[in-house]
PyMOL CGO cylinders between C-alpha atoms (Angstrom):
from pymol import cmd
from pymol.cgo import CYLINDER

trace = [
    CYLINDER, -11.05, -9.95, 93.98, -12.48, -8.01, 96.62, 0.3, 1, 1, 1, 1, 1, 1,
    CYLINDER, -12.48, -8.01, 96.62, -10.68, -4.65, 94.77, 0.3, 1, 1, 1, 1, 1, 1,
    CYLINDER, -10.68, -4.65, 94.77, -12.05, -5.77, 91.42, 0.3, 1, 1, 1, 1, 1, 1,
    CYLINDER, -12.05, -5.77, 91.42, -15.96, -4.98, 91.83, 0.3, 1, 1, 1, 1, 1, 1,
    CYLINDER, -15.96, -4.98, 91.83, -15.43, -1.05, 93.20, 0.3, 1, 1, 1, 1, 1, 1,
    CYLINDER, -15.43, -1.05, 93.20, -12.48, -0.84, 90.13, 0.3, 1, 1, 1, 1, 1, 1,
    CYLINDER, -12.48, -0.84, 90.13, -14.69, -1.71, 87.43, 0.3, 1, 1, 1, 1, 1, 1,
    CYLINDER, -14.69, -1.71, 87.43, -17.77, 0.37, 89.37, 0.3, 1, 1, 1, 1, 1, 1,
    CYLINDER, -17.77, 0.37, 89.37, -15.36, 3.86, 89.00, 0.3, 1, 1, 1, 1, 1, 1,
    CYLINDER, -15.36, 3.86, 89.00, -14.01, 2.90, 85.68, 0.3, 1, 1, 1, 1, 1, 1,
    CYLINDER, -14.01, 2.90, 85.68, -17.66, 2.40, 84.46, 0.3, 1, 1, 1, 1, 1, 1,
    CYLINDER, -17.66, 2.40, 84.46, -19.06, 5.90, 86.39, 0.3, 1, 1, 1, 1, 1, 1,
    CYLINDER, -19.06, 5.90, 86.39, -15.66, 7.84, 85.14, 0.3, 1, 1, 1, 1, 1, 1,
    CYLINDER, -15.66, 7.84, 85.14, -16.61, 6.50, 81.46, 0.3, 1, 1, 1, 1, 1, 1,
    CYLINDER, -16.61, 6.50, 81.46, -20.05, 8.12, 81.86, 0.3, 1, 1, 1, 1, 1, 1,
    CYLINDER, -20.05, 8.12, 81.86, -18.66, 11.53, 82.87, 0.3, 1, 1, 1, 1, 1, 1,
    CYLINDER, -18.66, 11.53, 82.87, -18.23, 14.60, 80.11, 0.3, 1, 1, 1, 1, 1, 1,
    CYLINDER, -18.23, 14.60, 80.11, -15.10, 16.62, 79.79, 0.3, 1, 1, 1, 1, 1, 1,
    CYLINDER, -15.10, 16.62, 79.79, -15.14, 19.88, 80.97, 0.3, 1, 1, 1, 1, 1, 1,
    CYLINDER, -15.14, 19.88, 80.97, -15.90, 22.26, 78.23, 0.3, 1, 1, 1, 1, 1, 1,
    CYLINDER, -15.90, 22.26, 78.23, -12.98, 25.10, 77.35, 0.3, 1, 1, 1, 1, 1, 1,
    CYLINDER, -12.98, 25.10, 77.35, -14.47, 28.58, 77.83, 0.3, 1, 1, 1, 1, 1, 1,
    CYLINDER, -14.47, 28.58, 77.83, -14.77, 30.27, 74.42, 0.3, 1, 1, 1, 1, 1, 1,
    CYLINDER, -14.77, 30.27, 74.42, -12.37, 33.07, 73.08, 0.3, 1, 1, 1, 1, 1, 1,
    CYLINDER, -12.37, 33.07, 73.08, -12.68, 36.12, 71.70, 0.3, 1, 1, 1, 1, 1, 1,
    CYLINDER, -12.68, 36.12, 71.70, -12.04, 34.64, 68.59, 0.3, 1, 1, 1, 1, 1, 1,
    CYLINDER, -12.04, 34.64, 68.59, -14.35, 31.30, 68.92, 0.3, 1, 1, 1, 1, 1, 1,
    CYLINDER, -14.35, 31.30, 68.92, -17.57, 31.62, 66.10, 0.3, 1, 1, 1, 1, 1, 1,
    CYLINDER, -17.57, 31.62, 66.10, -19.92, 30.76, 69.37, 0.3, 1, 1, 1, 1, 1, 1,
    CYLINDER, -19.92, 30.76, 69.37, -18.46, 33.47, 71.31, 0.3, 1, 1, 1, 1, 1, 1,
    CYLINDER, -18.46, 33.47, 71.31, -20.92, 36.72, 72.33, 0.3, 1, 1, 1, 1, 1, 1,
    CYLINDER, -20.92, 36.72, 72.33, -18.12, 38.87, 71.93, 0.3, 1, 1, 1, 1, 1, 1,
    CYLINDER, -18.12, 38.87, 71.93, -17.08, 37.69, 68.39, 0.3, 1, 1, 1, 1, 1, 1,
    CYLINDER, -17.08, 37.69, 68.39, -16.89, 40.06, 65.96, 0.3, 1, 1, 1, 1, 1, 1,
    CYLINDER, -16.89, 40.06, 65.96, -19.51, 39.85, 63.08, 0.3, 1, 1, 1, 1, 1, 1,
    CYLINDER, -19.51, 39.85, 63.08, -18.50, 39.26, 59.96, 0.3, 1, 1, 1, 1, 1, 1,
    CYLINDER, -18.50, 39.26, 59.96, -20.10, 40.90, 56.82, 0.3, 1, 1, 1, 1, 1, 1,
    CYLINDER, -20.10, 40.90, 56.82, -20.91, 39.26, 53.87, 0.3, 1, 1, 1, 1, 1, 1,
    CYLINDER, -20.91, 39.26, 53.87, -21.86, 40.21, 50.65, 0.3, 1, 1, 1, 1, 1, 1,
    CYLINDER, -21.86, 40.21, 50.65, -25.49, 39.54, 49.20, 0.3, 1, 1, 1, 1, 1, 1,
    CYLINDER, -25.49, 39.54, 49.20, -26.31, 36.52, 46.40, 0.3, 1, 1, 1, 1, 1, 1,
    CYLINDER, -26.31, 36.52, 46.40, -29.41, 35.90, 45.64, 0.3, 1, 1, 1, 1, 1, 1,
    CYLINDER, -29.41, 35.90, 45.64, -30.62, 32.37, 45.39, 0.3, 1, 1, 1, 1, 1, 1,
    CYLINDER, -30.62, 32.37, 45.39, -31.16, 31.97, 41.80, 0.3, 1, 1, 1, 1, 1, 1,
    CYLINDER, -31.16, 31.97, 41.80, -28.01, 33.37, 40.69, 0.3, 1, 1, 1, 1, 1, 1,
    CYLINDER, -28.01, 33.37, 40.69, -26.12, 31.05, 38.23, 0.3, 1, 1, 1, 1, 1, 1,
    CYLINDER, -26.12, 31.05, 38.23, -29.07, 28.88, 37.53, 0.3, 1, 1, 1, 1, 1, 1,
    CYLINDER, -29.07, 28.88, 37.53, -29.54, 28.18, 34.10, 0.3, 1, 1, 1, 1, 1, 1,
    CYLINDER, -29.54, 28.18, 34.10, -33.30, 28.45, 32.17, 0.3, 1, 1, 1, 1, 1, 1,
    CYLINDER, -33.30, 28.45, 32.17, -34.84, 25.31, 32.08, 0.3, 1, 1, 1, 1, 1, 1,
    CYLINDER, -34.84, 25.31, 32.08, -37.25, 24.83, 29.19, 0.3, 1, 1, 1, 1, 1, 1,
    CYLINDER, -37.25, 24.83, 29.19, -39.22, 21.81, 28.19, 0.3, 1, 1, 1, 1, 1, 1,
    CYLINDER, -39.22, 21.81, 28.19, -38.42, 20.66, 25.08, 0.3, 1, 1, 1, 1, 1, 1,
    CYLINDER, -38.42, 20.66, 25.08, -40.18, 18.94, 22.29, 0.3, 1, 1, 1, 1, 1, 1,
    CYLINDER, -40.18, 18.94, 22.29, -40.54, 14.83, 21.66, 0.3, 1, 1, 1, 1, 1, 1,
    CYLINDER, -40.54, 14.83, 21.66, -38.34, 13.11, 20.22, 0.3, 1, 1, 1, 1, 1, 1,
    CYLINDER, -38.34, 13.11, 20.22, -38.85, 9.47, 18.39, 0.3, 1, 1, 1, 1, 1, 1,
    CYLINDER, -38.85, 9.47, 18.39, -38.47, 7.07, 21.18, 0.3, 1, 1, 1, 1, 1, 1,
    CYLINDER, -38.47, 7.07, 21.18, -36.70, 4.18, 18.58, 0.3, 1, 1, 1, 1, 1, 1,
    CYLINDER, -36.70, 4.18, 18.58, -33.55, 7.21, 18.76, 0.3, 1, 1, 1, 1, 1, 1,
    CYLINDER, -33.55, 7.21, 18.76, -33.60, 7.48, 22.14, 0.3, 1, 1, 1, 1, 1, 1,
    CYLINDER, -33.60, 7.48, 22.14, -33.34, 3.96, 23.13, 0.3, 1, 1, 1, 1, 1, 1,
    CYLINDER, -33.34, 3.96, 23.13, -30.99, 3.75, 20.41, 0.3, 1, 1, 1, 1, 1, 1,
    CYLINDER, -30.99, 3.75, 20.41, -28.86, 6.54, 21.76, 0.3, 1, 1, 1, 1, 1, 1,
    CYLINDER, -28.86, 6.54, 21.76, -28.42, 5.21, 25.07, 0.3, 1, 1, 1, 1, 1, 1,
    CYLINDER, -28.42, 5.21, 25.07, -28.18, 0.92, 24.30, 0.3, 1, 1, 1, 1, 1, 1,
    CYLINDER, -28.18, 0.92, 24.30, -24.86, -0.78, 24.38, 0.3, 1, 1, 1, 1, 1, 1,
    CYLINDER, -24.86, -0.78, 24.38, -23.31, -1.27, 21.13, 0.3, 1, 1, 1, 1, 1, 1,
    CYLINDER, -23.31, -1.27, 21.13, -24.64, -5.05, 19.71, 0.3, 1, 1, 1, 1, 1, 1,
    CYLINDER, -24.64, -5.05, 19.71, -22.48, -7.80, 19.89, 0.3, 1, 1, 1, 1, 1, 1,
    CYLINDER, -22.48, -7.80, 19.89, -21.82, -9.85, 17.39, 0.3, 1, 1, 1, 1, 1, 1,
    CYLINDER, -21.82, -9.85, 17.39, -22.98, -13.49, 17.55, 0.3, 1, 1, 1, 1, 1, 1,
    CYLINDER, -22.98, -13.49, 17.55, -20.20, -16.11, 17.96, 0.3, 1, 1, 1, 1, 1, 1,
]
cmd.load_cgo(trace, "trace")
């Protein structure tokens, strides 16, 4: 019992610990001495389609368009 109390004290203190870090490569994106890679430039807006507004349409259609099909009664 006596061994119990300082067990559970370094299990809790060795939980709390971080893991050593691996030093970076060549190779690693967070690396000083990675290479840079070049990209190509796209602007922002390419691909985006116009977007007009449109005119009203009778609201009767639209709710029409969109409502389940009616049921028949039983």
């Amino acid at each position: 019992m006596k061994l119990l109390a300082p067990a559970m004290l370094a299990l809790a203190v060795a939980a709390c610990a971080a893991p050593l870090l691996p030093e970076p490569s060549p190779a690693d994106a967070s690396s000083p001495e990675a290479p840079a890679v070049a990209s190509p430039y796209q602007p922002v807006m390419a691909g985006t389609a116009p977007h007009l507004p449109v005119g009203l349409k009778p609201w009767r259609e639209l709710n029409d368009s969109v409502a389940p099909p009616a049921r028949r009664p039983q």
